[in-house]
N, C-alpha and C positions, 0 to 999 in steps of 0.2 A: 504494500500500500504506500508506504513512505519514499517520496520520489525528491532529489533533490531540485530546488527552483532555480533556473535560469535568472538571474540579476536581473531589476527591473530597466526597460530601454528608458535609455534617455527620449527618444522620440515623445512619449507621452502616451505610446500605444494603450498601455494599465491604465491609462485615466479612463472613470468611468464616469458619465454627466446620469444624473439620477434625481427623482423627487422623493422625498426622505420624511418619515413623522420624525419628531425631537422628544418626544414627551407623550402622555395616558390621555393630551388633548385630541393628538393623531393628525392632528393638520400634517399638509403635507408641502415640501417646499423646497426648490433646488439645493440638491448638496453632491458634491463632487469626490469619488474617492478611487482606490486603486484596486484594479482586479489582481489575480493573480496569472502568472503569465502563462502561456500554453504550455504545458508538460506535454511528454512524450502520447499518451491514452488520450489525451483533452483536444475539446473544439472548442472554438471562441467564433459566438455568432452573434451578428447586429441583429438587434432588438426591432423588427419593424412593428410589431402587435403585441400586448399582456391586454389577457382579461381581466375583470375586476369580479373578484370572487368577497364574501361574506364574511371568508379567512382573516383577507385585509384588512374592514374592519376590525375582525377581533383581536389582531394580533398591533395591529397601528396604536388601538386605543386600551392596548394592556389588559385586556379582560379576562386573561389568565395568569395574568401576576407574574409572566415571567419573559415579557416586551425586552428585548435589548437595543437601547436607541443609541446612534438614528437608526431608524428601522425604513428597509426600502422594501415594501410591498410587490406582492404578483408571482402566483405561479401557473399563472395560463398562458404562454411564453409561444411565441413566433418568431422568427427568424430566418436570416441566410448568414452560412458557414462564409466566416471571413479568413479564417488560419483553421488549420490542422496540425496535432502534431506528427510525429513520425513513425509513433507504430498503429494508426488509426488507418482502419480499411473499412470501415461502413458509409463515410461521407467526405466528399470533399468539398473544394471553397464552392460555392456559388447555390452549392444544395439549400432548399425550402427544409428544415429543421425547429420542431418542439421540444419543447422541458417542460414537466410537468409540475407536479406538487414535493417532489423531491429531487434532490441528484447527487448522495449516494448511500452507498449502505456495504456491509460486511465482503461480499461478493463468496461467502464462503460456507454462510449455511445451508440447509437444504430448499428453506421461499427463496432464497438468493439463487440458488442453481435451478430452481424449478421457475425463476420469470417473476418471482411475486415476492420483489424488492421492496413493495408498502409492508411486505408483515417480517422483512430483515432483526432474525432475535437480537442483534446488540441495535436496532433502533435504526428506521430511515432516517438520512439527514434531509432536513427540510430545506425548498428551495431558499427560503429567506427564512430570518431569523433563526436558524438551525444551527448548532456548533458540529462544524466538519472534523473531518479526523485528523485534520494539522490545528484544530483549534481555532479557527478562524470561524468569524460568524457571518454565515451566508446573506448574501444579499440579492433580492429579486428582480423582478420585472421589469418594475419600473422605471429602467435605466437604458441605456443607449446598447451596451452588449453585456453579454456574461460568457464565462467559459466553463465546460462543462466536463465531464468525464465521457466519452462517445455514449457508453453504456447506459446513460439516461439521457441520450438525447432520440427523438424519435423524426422516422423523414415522415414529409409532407409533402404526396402526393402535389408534384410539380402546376397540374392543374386545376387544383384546389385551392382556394383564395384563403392568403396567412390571415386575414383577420377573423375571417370563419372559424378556419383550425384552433385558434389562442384557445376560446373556451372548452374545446373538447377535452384539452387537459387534463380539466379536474372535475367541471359540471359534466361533459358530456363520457368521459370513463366512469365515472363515478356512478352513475347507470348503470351503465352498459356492461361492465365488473359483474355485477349480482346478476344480473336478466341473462345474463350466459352463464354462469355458474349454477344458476337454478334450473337451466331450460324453458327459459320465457320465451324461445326463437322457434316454439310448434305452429304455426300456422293453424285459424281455427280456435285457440286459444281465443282465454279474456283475462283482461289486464285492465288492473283499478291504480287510477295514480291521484295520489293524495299530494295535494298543494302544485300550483303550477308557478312556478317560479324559474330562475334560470336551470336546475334540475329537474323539474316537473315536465318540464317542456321538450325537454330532450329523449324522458322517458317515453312522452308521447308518441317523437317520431320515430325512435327505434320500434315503440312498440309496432305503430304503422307498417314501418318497413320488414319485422319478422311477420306481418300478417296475424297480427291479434286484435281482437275485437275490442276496444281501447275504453273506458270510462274513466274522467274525471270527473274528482271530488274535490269542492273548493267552499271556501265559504262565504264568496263573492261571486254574485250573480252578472257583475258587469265583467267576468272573465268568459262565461258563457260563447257569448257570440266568436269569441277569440278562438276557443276550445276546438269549436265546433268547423268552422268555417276557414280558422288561417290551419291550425297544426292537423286538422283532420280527424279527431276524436269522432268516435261513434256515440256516444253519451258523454252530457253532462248533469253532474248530480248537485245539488246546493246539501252538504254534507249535516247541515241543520237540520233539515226538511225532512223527519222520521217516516211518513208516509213512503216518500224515495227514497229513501235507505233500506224499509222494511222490501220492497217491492223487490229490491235487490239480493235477498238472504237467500245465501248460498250457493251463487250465479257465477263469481268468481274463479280462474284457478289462481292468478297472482294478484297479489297487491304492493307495490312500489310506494313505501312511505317519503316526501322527500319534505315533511313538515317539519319546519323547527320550532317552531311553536309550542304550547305544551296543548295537549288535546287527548282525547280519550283512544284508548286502543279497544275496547270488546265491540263498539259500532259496527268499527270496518274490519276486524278478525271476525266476525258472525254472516258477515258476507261472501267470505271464501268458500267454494266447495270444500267435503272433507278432504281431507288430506292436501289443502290448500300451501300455500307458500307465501308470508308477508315478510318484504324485507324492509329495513329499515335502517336510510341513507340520512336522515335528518338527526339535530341532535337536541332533543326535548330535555326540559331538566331531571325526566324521568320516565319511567315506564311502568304504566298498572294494566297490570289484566287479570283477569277473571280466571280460575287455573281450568274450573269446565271448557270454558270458550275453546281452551286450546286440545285438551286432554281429548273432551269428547266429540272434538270436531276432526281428532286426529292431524292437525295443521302444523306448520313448522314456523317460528319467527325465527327471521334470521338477520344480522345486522350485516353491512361491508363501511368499505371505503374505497379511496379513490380504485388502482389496479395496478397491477405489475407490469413490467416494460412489456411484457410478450403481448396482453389482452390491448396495453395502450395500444399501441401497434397495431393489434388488428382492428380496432374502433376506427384509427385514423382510415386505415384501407377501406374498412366497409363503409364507411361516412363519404368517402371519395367512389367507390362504386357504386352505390345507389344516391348520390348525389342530394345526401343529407346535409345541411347546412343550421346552426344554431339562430334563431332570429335574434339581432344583436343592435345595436346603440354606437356607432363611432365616433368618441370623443375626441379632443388635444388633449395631454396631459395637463394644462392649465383647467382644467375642468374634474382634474381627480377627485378634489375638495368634494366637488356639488355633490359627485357621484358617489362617495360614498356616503354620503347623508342621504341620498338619493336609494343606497341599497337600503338602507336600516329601515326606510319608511316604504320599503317594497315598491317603489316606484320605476318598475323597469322594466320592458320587455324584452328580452328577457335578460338579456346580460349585456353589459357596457364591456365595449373593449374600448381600449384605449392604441391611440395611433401613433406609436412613441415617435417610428420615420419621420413624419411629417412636425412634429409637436414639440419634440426633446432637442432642445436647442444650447 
């Protein structure tokens, strides 16, 4: 693991221009600082698109007590390869390349050797805010370039547009991880997605594209028309309305929770056929269920997270083969601010990427 660093160039190439929180306010705001230089295994690619994920918030404004500022936000990362090192064979300069919600981890246990570097037993390192294993604390997105270790960086289908790609990173793996580890890709199937947010949304189209018969559940009736009409849902339910909920009992095979809200689970666990599947991608302060709801429905809960290099990878392909695209927001970076005030108040269809190319100055 331990590689020694080439001296940094006098050129300036390390300098990195970035928008940075200081503080648990999270405001965000030009700060300038030094990457590390390409080692042997690492790429270094300009920053054309980061998404702005929910993360950001939490992590800009300290909300798990362990913020290290400045803190530079984003792990839904677009790019083109501007250096390689020299024992690097998967990408060269000019390729369309992602980073995801990490970049790196042990490379030595068995999720490591099996692709599924999120569940690495000595801990993924996180793309920002993360301490690496030279002890450096990672820094995200939201900067002009980063460099990477090859091994968590993924290609991007050449004619697939980078600002689409950013959010697949983490909203749109972040799905797509469970819905294929469960077998959500039967055709014929039905599929209930709870909360349509930048997650919610995603689960909708994949669900679409494996050919499942799709309902959302929302608790806003003016997402409706959205549901129905832009993502292509087969049902919409107003998740309040017991009538339509009852109507529903037992109609299910999966349910895709992607609420972070806190809300009840036996509603929509009583919905599921027996031996149903509810997975759950959101992070509530808690979980109650009723142990019948599960026991005598025969059902499975199951949680995930984001996914390992191999499934990112195939999310990206299949996103570009069936010409899946995230519905997105393109902002300048001078607009980071709004937009995350903007996430906390759900105000978004569905996810803001940000246009560092054009904006990061």
């Amino acid at each position: 693991m331990e590689e020694s660093k080439p001296p940094m160039s006098s050129s300036g190439e390390d300098e990195c221009l970035s928008w940075a929180a200081r503080d648990p306010s999270g405001l965000l705001s030009p700060h300038t600082f030094t990457r590390r230089s390409v080692t042997s295994d690492d790429v270094s690619l300009k920053i054309t698109h980061c998404g702005v994920c929910y993360a950001d918030v939490i992590w800009t404004r300290n909300k798990h007590g362990d913020s290290k500022y400045p803190l530079v936000p984003g792990h839904e990362i677009a790019g083109i390869v501007s250096k390689v090192g020299s024992n690097v064979t998967r990408f060269k300069v000019g390729d369309h390349v992602g980073v995801g919600t990490y970049v790196n981890s042990c490379r030595e246990c068995d999720y490591c050797d099996e692709g599924q570097e999120v569940s690495c037993v000595k801990g993924q390192v996180f793309t920002f805010n993360g301490v690496d294993y030279d002890g450096s604390v990672t820094k995200g997105g939201y900067s002009s370039h980063i460099v990477v270790h090859e091994r968590y960086c993924y290609k991007i289908p050449v004619d697939y547009p980078l600002e689409s790609a950013a959010p697949l990173l983490c909203a749109g793996v972040t799905v797509y991880a469970p819905m294929m580890r469960h077998n959500m890709n039967q055709p014929g199937k039905s599929l209930g997605v709870i909360g349509l947010g930048g997650l919610g949304h995603m689960a909708v189209k994949f669900g679409k594209a494996f050919g499942l018969h799709v309902t959302v559940f929302s608790t806003s009736v003016s997402k409706k028309e959205e549901a129905l009409s832009l993502l292509g849902a087969n049902n919409f339910v107003i998740s309040s309305d017991h009538d339509q909920m009852k109507a529903l009992a037992k109609s299910l095979d999966f349910v895709i929770d992607t609420a972070s809200g806190d809300h009840a689970f036996d509603p929509y666990m009583s919905l599921l056929k027996i031996a149903g599947t509810y997975v759950l991608v959101g992070f509530p302060s808690e979980i109650k269920i009723h142990p019948a709801t599960l026991n005598l429905g025969m059902r499975v809960l199951a949680g995930s997270v984001s996914g390992g290099t191999k499934v990112t990878q195939e999310m990206l392909d299949f996103c570009a083969a069936h010409k899946i695209y995230p519905n997105i927001e393109v902002i300048p970076i001078q607009k980071a601010n709004e937009a995350l005030e903007r996430v906390v108040k759900k105000d978004i269809k569905y996810r803001f990427v940000i246009d560092i190319e054009s904006s990061l100055k």
